[in-house]
C-alpha positions as CSV (number, residue, x, y, z in Angstrom):
1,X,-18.9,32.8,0.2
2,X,-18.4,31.5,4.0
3,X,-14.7,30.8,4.9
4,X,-13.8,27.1,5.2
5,X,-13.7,26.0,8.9
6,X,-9.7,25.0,9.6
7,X,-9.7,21.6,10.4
8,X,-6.5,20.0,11.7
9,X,-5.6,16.2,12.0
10,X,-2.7,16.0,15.3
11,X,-0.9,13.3,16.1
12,X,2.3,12.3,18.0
13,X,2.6,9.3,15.3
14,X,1.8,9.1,11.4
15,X,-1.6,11.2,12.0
16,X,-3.4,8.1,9.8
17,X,-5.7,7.6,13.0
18,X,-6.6,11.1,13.7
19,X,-7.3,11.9,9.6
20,X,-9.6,8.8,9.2
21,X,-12.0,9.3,12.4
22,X,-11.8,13.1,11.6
23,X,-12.7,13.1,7.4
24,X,-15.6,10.4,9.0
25,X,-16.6,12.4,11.3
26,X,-16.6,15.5,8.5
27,X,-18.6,13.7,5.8
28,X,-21.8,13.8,8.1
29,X,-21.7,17.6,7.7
30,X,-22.4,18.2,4.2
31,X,-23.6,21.7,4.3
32,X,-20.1,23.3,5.6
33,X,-16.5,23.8,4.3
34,X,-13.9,23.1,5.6
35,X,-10.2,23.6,5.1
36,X,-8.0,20.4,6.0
37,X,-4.5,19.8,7.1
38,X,-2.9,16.9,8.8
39,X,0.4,17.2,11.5
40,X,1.9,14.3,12.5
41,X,4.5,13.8,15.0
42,X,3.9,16.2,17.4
43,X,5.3,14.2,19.8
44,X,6.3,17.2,22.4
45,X,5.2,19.7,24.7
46,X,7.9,22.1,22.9
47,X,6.1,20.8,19.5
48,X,2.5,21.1,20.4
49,X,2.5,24.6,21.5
50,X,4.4,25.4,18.2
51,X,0.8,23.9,16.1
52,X,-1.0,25.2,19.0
53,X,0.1,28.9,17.7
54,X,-0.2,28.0,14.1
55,X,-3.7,26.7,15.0
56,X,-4.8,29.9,16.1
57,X,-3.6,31.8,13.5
58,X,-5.1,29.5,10.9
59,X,-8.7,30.1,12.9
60,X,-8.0,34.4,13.0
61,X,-7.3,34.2,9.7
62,X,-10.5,32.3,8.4
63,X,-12.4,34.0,11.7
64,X,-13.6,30.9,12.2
65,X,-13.1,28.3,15.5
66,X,-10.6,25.6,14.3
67,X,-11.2,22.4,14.9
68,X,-8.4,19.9,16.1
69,X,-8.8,16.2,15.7
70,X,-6.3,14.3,17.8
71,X,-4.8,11.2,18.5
72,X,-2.4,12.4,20.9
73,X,-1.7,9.9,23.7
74,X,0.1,11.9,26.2
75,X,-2.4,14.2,28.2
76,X,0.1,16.9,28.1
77,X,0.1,17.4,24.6
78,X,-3.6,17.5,24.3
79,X,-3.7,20.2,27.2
80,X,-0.6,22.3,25.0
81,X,-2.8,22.1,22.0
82,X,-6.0,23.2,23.8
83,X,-3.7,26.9,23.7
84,X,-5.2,27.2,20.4
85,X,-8.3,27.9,21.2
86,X,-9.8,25.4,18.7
87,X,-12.4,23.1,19.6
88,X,-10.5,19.6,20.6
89,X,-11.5,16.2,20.2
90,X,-9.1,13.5,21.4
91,X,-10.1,10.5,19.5
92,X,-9.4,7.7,22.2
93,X,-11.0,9.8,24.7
94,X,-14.8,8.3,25.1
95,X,-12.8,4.7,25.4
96,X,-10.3,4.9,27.7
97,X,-12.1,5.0,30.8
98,X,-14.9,1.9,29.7
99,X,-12.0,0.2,28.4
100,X,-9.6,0.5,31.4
101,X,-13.1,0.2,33.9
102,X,-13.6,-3.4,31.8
103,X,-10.3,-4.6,32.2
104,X,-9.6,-3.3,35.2
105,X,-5.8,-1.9,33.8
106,X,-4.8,1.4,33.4
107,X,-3.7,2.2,29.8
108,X,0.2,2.7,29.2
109,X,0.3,5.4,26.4
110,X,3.1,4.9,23.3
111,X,3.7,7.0,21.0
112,X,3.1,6.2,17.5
113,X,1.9,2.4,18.5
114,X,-0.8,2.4,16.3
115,X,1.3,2.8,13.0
116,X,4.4,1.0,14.2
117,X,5.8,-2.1,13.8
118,X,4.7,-4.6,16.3
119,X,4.4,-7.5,14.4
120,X,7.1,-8.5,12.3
121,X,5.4,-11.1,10.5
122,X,2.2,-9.2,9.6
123,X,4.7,-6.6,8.1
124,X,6.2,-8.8,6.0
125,X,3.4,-9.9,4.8
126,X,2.0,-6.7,3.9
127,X,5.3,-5.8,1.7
128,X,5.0,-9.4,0.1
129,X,1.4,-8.9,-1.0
130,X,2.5,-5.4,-2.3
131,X,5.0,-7.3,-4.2
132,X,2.8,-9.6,-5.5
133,X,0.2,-7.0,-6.4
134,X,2.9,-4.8,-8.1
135,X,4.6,-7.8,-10.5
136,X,1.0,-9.4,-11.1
137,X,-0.4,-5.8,-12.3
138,X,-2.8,-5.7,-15.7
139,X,-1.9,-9.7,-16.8
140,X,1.9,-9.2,-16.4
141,X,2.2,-12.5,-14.7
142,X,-0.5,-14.8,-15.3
143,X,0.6,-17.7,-12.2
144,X,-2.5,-17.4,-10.0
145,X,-1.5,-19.9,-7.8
146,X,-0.6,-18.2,-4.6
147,X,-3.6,-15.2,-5.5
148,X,-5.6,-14.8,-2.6
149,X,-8.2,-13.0,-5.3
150,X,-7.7,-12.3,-9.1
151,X,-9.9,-9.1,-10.1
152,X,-10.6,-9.0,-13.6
153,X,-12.3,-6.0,-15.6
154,X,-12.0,-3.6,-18.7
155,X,-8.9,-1.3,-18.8
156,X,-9.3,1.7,-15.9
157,X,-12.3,0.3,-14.2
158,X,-10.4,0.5,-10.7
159,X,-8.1,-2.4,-10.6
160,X,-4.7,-1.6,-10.1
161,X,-5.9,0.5,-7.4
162,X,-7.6,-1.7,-5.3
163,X,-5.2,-4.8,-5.3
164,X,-2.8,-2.2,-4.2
165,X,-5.2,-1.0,-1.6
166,X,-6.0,-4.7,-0.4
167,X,-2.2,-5.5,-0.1
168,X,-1.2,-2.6,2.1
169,X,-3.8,-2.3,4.2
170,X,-4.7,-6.2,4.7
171,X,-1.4,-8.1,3.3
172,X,-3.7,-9.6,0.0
173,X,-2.1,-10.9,-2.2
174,X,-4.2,-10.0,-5.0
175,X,-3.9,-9.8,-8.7
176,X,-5.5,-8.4,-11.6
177,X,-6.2,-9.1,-15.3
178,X,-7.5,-6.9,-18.0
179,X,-9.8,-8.2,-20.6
180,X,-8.4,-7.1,-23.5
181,X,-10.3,-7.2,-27.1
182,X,-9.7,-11.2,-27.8
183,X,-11.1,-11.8,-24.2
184,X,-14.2,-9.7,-24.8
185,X,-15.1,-11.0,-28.4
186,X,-16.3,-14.3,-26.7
187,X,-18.9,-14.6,-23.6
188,X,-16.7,-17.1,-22.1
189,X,-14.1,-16.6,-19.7
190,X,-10.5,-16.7,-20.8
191,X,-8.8,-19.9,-20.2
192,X,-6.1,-18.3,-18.5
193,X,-8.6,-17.6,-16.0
194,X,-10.8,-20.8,-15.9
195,X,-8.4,-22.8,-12.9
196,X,-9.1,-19.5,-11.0
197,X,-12.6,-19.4,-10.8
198,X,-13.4,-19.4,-7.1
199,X,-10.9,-16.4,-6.7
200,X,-12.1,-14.0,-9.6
201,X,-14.5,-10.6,-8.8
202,X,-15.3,-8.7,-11.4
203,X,-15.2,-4.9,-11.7
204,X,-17.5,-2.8,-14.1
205,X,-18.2,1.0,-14.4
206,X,-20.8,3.4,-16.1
207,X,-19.2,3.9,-19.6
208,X,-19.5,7.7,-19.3
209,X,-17.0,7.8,-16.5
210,X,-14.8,5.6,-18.0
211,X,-14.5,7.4,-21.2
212,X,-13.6,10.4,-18.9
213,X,-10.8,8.8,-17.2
214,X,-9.2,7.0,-20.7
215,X,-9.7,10.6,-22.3
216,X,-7.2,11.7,-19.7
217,X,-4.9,8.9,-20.3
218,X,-4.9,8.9,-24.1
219,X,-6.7,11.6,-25.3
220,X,-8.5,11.6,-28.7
221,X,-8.1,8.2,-29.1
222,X,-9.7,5.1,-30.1
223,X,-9.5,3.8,-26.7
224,X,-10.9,6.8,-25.3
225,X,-13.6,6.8,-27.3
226,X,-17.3,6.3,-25.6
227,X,-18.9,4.1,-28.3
228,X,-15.3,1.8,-27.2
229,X,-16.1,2.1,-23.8
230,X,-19.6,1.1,-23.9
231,X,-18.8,-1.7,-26.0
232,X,-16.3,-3.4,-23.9
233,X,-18.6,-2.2,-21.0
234,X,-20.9,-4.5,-22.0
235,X,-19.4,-7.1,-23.5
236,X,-17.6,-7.5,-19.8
237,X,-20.9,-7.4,-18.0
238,X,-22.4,-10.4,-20.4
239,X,-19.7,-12.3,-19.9
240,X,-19.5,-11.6,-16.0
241,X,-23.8,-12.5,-16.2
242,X,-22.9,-15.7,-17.9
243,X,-20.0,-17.0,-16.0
244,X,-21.6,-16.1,-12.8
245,X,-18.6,-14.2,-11.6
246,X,-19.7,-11.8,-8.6
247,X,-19.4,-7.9,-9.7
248,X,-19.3,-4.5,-8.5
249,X,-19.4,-1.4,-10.3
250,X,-16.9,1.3,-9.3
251,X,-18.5,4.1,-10.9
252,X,-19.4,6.1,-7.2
253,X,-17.4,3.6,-4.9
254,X,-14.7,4.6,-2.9
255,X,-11.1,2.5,-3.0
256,X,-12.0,1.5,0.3
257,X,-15.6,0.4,0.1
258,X,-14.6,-1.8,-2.9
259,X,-12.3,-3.9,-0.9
260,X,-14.1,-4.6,1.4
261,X,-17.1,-5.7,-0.5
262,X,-14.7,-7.9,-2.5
263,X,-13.4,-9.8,0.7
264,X,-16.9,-9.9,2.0
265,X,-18.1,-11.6,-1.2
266,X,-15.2,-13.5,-1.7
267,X,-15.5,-14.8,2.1
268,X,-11.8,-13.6,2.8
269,X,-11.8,-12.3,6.6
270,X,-8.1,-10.5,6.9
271,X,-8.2,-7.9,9.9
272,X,-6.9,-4.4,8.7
273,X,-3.4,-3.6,10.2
């Protein structure tokens, strides 16, 4: 078998940048492994030509060209870390010069701006919707009114998950509520739920992969069990159908395309922070 290509994600901040252009930028090349690894703050000359060395060991060892991701600010480090020998690709690069040409400014590069705190009250926000998300988790507190979106869906169909997801990345403040066996029995929407209705998406998922996922939770179990899964499966889906609730199976969707075709459908425009 071909070594895995050694794929590094540099940054003089958090590295978040750098990791989610470069795994992008990965995904369009399905035919070749590769072998991940993400340093952040490498925020030094000193410090760069450390990951430099262990760059180029990393590529001798798989006898492969690494590859370096970066989202570097400072020219210098970028220059340290071409000492590697990998192939480099500074993220901001093919920007900088349109951007500055547009605006007619030069760019002031700072470190770790991307990921730091530069608005106060978008970072409060962000740890209040966390909050929220965390103490309004599977039906624990049913008072809806300050929900920005309620999702609502059988046990382990993706959730918990994604209201944690939506609150960190966009400060939702979004809750979720399980439909338990009482909820399921009737095709009608619980009443707990029924002043809600504008802010409820529903999520659904192939029973097969949801009997995988409970099996690892409570193996052996009732719950667990597929003929249970497809039951409450479908019993979900009706009453989604019949209430007209707007749905979304999770069964091959990533944590990140689910929020956002929730907000889209929902018609909630946050920016991303």
């Amino acid at each position: 078998m071909t070594a895995a290509r050694p794929v590094f994600y540099v940054s003089d901040g958090t590295g978040i940048t750098a990791e989610t252009i470069g795994h992008s930028l990965l995904t369009q090349f399905t035919g070749t492994r590769f072998a991940t690894d993400r340093i952040p703050f490498v925020d030094t000359v000193d410090k760069a030509r450390s990951v430099a060395a262990r760059i180029r060991a990393a590529g001798e060892a798989a006898g492969l060209r690494p590859v370096i991701v970066s989202s570097c600010v400072d020219a210098e480090l970028i220059q340290a870390l071409g000492e590697s020998g990998a192939l480099v690709l500074d993220v901001f690069a093919p920007y900088i010069a349109p951007m500055e040409q547009e605006l007619g400014l030069k760019r002031m590069p700072q470190v770790g701006q991307a990921h730091g705190i530069v608005d106060f009250d978008t970072y409060h926000r962000r740890i209040n919707a966390m909050n929220y998300a965390l103490t309004h988790d599977d039906g624990m507190r049913l008072d809806y009114a300050e929900a920005d979106l309620i999702l609502v869906g059988v046990s382990r169909a993706g959730k918990t998950p994604t209201c944690v997801y939506l609150a960190l990345h966009y400060g939702i403040r979004a809750a979720n509520y399980p439909l338990t066996d009482d909820d399921l029995d009737s095709d009608r929407l619980p009443a707990k739920l029924q002043a809600y209705r504008r802010k409820l998406f529903g999520l659904t998922i192939d029973p097969e992969r949801l009997q995988q996922i409970r099996q690892e939770r409570r193996p052996n179990s009732r719950y667990s069990q597929l003929e249970t899964c497809r039951r409450e499966v479908a019993q979900a889906e009706a009453m989604f159908q019949v209430e007209r609730i707007p749905v979304l199976s999770t069964t091959h969707a990533s944590i990140e395309e689910i929020a956002s075709r929730v907000l889209e459908s929902l018609g909630i425009n946050r920016e991303m922070f």
